[in-house]
C-alpha positions as CSV (number, residue, x, y, z in Angstrom):
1,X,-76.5,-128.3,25.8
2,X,-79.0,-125.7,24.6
3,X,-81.5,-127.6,22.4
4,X,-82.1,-125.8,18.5
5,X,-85.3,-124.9,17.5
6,X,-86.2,-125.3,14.1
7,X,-85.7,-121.2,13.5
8,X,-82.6,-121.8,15.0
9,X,-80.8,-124.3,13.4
10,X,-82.3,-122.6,9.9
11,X,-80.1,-120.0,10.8
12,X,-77.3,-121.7,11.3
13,X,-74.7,-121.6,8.7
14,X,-73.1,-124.6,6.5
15,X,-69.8,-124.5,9.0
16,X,-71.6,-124.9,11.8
17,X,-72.5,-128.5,10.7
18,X,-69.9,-131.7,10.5
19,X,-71.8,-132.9,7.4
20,X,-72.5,-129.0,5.9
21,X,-73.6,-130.4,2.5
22,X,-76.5,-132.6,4.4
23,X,-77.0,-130.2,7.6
24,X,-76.2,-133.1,9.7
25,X,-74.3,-133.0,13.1
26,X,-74.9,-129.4,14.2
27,X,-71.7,-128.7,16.0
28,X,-71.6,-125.0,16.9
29,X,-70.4,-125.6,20.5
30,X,-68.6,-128.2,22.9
31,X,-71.9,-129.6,23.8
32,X,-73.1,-130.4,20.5
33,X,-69.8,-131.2,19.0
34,X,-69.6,-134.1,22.0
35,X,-73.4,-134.9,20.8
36,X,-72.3,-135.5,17.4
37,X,-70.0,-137.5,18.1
38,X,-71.9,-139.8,20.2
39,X,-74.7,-139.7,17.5
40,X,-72.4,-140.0,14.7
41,X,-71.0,-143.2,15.8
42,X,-74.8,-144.4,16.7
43,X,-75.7,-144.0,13.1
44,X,-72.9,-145.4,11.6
45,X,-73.2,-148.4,13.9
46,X,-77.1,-148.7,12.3
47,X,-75.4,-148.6,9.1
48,X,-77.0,-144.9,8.7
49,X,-73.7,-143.4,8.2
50,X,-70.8,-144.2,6.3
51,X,-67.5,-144.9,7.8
52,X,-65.8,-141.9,6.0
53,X,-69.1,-139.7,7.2
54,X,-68.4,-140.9,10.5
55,X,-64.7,-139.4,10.0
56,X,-66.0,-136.1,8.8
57,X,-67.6,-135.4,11.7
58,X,-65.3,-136.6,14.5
59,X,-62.7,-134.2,13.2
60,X,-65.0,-131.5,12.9
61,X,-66.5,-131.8,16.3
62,X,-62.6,-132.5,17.6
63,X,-61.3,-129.4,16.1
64,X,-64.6,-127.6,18.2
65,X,-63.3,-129.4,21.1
66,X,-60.1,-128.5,20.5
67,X,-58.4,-131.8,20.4
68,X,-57.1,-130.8,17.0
């Protein structure tokens, strides 16, 4: 996974992200779509994420992976 500078995840655009209103969860390829994922769950399991946030971004990141 390619890590995102700060210039570079600027540039980015909304669809890119799971959470697009928040620019949370970049998931722009595989690798950071399985990241997210991971991270996702992590947070929500802190109680950082909601449980429907959670759900945003596992089928964002699955329709990356292509497990649609």
């Amino acid at each position: 996974m390619s890590t995102l500078t700060n210039d570079d995840r600027k540039s980015l655009s909304k669809k890119d992200f799971a959470l697009p209103d928040q620019k949370r969860f970049p998931v722009e390829d595989k690798a950071h779509a399985r990241n997210a994922k991971a991270r996702a769950a992590q947070s929500e399991k802190a109680g950082n994420l909601s449980k429907s946030d959670h759900a945003k971004v596992d089928a964002k990141a699955d329709k990356v992976l292509g497990k649609d």
